[in-house]
C-alpha positions as CSV (number, residue, x, y, z in Angstrom):
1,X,0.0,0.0,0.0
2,X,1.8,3.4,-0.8
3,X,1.7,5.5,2.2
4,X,1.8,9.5,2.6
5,X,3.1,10.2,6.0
6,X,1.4,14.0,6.7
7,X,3.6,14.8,9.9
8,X,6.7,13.8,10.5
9,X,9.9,15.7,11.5
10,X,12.3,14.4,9.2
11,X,15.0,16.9,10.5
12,X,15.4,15.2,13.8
13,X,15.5,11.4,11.5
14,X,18.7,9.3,10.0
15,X,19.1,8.2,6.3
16,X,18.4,4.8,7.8
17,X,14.7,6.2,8.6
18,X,14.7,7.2,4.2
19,X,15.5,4.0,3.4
20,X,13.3,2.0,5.8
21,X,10.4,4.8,4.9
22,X,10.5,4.1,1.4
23,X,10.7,0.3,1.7
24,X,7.9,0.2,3.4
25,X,6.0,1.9,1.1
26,X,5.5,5.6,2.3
27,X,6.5,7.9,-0.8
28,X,5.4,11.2,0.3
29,X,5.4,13.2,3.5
30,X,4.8,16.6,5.2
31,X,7.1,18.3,7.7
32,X,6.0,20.8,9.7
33,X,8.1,23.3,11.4
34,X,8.5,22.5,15.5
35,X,10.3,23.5,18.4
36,X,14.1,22.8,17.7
37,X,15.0,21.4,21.7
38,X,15.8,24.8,22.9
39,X,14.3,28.3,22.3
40,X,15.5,30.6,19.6
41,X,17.1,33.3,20.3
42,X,16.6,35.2,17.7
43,X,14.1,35.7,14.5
44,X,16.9,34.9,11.6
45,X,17.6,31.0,13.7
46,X,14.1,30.5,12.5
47,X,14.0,31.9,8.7
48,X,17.4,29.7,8.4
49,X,15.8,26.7,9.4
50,X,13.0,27.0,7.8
51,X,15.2,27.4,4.5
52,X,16.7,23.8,5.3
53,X,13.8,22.0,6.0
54,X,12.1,23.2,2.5
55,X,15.2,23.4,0.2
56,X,18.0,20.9,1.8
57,X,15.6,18.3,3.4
58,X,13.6,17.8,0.5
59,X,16.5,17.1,-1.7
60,X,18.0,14.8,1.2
61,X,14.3,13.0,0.9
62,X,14.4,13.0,-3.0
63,X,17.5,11.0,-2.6
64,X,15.7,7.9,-0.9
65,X,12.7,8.3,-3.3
66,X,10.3,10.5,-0.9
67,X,8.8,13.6,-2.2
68,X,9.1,15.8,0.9
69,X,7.1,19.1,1.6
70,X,6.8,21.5,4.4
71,X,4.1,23.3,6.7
72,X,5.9,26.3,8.3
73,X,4.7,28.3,11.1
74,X,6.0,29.6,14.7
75,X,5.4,27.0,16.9
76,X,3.2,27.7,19.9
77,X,6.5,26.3,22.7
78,X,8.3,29.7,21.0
79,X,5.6,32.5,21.6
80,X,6.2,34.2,25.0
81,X,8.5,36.4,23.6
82,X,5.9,38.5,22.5
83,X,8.6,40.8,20.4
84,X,10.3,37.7,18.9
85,X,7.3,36.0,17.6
86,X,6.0,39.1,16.2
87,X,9.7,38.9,14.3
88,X,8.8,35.5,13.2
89,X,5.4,35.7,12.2
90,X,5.9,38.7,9.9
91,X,8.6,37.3,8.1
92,X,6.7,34.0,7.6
93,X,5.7,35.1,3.9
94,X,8.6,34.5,1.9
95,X,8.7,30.9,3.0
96,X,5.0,30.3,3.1
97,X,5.1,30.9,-0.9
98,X,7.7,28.5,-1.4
99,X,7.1,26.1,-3.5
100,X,7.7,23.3,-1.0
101,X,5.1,24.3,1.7
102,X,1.8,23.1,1.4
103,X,0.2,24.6,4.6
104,X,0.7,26.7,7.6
105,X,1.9,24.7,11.1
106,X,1.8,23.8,13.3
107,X,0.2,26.1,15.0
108,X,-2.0,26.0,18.3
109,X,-1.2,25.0,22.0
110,X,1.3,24.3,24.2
111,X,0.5,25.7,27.8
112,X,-3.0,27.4,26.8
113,X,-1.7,30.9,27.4
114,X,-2.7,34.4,26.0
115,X,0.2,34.1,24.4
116,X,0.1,31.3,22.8
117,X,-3.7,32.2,21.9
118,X,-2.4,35.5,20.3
119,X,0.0,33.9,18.4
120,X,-2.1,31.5,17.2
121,X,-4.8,34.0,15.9
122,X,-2.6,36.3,14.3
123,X,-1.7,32.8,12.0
124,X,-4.8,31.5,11.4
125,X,-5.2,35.0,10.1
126,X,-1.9,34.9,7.9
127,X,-3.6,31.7,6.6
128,X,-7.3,32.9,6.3
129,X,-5.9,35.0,3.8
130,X,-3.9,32.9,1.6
131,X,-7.0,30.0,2.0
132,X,-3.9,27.4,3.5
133,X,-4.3,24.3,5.0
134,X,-3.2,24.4,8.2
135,X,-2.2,22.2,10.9
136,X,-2.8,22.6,14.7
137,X,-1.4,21.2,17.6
138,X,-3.5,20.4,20.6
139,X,-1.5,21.0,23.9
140,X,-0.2,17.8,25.5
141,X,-1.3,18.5,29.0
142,X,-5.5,19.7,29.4
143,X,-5.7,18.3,25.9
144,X,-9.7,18.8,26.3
145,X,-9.4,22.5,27.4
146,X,-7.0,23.2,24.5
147,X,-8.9,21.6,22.1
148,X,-12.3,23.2,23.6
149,X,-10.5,26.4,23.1
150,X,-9.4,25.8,19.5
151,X,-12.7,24.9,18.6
152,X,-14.2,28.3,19.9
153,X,-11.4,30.2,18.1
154,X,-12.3,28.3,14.9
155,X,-15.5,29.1,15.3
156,X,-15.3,32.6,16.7
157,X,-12.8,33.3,13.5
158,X,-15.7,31.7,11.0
159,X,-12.4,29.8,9.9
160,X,-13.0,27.3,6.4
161,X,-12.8,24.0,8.4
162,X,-12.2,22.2,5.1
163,X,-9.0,23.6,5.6
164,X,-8.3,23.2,9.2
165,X,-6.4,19.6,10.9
166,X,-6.4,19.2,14.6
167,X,-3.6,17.2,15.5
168,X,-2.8,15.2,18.4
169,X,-6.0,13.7,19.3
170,X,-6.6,11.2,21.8
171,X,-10.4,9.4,22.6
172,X,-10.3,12.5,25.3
173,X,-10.6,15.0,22.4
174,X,-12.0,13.2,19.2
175,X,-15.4,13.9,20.1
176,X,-15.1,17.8,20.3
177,X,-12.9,17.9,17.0
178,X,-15.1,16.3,15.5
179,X,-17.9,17.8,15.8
180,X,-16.0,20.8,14.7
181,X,-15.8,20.2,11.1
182,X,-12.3,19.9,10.9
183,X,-10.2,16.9,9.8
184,X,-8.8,15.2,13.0
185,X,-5.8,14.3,13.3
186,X,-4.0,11.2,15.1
187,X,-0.2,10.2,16.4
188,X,1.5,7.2,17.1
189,X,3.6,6.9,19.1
190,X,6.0,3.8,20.5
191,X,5.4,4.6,24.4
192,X,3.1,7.9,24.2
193,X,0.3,9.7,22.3
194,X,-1.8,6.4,20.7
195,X,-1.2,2.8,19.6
196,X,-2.2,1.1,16.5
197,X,-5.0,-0.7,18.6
198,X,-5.8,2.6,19.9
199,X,-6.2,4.5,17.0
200,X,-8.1,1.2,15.8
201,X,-11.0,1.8,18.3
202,X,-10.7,5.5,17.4
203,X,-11.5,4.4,14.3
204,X,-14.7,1.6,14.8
205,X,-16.1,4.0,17.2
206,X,-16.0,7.0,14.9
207,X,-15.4,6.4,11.4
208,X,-12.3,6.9,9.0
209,X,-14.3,10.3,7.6
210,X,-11.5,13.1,8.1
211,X,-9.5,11.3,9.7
212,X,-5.7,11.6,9.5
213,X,-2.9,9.1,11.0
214,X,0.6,10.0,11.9
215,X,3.7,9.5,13.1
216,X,5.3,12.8,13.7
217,X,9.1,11.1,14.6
218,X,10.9,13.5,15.8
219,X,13.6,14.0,18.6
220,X,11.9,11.8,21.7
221,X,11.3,8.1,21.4
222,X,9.3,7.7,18.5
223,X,8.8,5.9,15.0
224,X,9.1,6.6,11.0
225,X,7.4,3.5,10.5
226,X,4.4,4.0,13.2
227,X,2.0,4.2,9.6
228,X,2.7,1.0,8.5
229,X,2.7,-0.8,12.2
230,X,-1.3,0.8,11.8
231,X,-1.8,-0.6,8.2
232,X,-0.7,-3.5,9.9
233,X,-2.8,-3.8,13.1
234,X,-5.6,-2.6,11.6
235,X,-5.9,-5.4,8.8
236,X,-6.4,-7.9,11.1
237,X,-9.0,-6.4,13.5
238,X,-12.0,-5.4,10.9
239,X,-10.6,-2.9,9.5
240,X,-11.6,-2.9,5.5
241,X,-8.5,-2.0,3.1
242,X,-10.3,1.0,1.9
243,X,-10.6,2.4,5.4
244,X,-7.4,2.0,5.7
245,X,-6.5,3.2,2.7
246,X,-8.4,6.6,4.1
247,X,-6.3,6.4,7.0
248,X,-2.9,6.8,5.2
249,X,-3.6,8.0,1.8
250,X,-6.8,9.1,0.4
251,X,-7.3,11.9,3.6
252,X,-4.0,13.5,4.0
253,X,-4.0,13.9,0.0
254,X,-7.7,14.9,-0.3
255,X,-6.5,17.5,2.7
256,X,-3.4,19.0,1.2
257,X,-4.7,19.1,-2.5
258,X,-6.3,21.9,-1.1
259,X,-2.9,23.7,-1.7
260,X,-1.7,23.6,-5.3
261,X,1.7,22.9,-4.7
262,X,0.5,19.5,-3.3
263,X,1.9,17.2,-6.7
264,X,2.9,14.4,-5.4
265,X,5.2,12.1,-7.1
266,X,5.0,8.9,-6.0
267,X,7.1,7.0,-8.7
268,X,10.0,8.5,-7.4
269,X,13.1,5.7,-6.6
270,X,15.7,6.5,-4.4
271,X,18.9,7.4,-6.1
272,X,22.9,6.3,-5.0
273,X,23.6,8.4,-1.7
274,X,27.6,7.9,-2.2
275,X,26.9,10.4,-5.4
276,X,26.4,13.1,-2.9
277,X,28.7,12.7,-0.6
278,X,30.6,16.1,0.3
C-alpha cells in the first residue's frame, strides 16, 4: 500500500529512517516546522531553518525516493517572547510561498496561554488569507481544554474547516474535534500519544471520515514506521482495506490538494547516496 506520511519531522530522523520509509511503502510526506529542543534566540535562527527543512531536506528526501514538503509556522512552545514571535510571524511570507510548503503549522497550543492564543490567531489570520491548510497542535497536557479552546477560536474566527487539521487527538478529544468540522488528526507513538490498537477503536467508534494518521518522529522516542505498524494492526481487527486506505492516503492527499503545490510524485526511486557525498 503506498503510504503519505502528513507529519513527520524528518530533520530530527537518519538516512536509515529514508531507506526504511520508502521500503515500506510511504513515498510522500509533510514536515511541519516544530520546536528545535531549545528556544530561539533570535528571528533569523528561524528563517534559516525553515530554509533547510524546504530546500536541503527535501533534496535529502528525494535522494531515498520520498517527495518531501513543508508546513511552516512559529510554533506555539516559541511564543512568550511576545517581540520575537511578532519577528517570526511577519517574516513568515517568503517561506510560506515557497514552492515546498503546502500549509501553515503547526500552529495551536502548548501551555494554553494568552500568548500562545495570540500567536495562534494572528496565524490563522496569515492563513485565512492565503486560503492554506493548516495544521494545529492540541496542547499535550489539558488536551480537552485546549482543544475546547481551539474549537471556539475556529469558530469565533468563521475559519474554512475544510482547511483546518487538529492534531494530536486522543479518545479524550476526538469527540469535540469532530464535531468541529475539521479533519482530525492522530499520532502514534511507541510509548506515548496512541497505539495502533488505539487508534483502531478511534476508528470503529468514529469512522475513518476526516481522519488523518501519523507519526510525527521526531527527537523523543518515537517511530518513522508507526503508519505501516497501523496498516498492519488494523488489517487484522476489521478494519476494511479501503478504510485503511483513508487512514494513510486518500485523507492527508484529499486534505493538502487543497494547496496547489501538493503534486505528489510517488514513482520517485531512491537514487545512490555515495553520489552526494561532500
Amino acid at each position: 500500500m503506498t503510504i503519505i506520511e502528513p507529519h513527520i519531522h524528518m530533520y530530527s530522523r537518519t538516512t536509515d529512517d529514508y531507506e526504511a520509509m520508502y521500503a515500506a511503502g510511504i513515498r510522500a510526506c509533510v514536515e511541519p516546522a516544530f520546536w528545535m529542543g531549545c528556544n530561539r534566540r533570535y528571528s533569523g535562527t528561524f528563517f534559516d531553518y525553515f530554509q533547510l527543512i524546504l530546500e536541503f531536506e527535501t533534496e535529502r528526501a528525494r535522494r531515498f525516493g520520498i517527495d518531501h514538503f513543508c508546513a511552516i509556522s512559529l510554533n506555539p512552545k516559541e511564543t512568550e517572547d511576545t517581540g520575537l514571535a511578532d519577528e517570526v510571524i511577519a517574516g513568515l511570507g517568503p517561506y510560506l510561498d515557497h514552492p515546498r510548503c503546502v500549509a501553515m503549522g503547526e500552529i495551536g497550543f502548548n501551555n494554553i496561554t494568552p500568548n500562545e492564543e495570540r500567536a495562534l490567531v494572528r496565524q490563522f489570520e496569515i492563513a485565512q488569507e492565503r486560503k492554506m491548510p493548516v495544521i494545529v497542535h492540541l496542547p499535550h497536557l489539558n488536551k480537552l481544554k485546549g482543544a475546547k479552546r481551539i474549537v471556539a477560536i475556529i469558530r469565533e474566527m468563521g475559519l474554512d474547516v475544510d482547511l483546518i487539521e487538529l492534531d494530536h487527538n486522543t479518545e479524550e478529544t476526538m469527540a469535540v474535534c469532530k464535531d468541529s468540522g475539521c479533519y482530525c488528526g492522530m499520532t502514534v507513538y511507541p510509548i506515548s500519544k496512541l497505539t495502533p490498537e488505539r487508534v483502531s477503536e478511534i476508528i470503529h467508534q468514529f469512522g475513518a471520515e476526516r481522519m488523518i494518521v501519523n507519526g510525527s518522529a521526531d527527537w523523543g522516542v518515537s517511530d518513522p514506521l508507526s503508519l505501516v505498524k497501523v496498516v498492519d494492526y488494523m488489517g487484522q481487527h476489521g478494519h476494511t482495506q479501503e478504510t485503511i486506505r483513508k487512514l494513510v492516503f486518500d485523507n492527508a492527499n484529499t486534505f493538502y490538494s487543497q494547496s496547489p503545490r501538493w503534486q505528489p510524485d510517488f514513482s520517485l526511486v531512491p537514487i545512490d547516496p555515495h553520489i552526494f557525498q561532500r
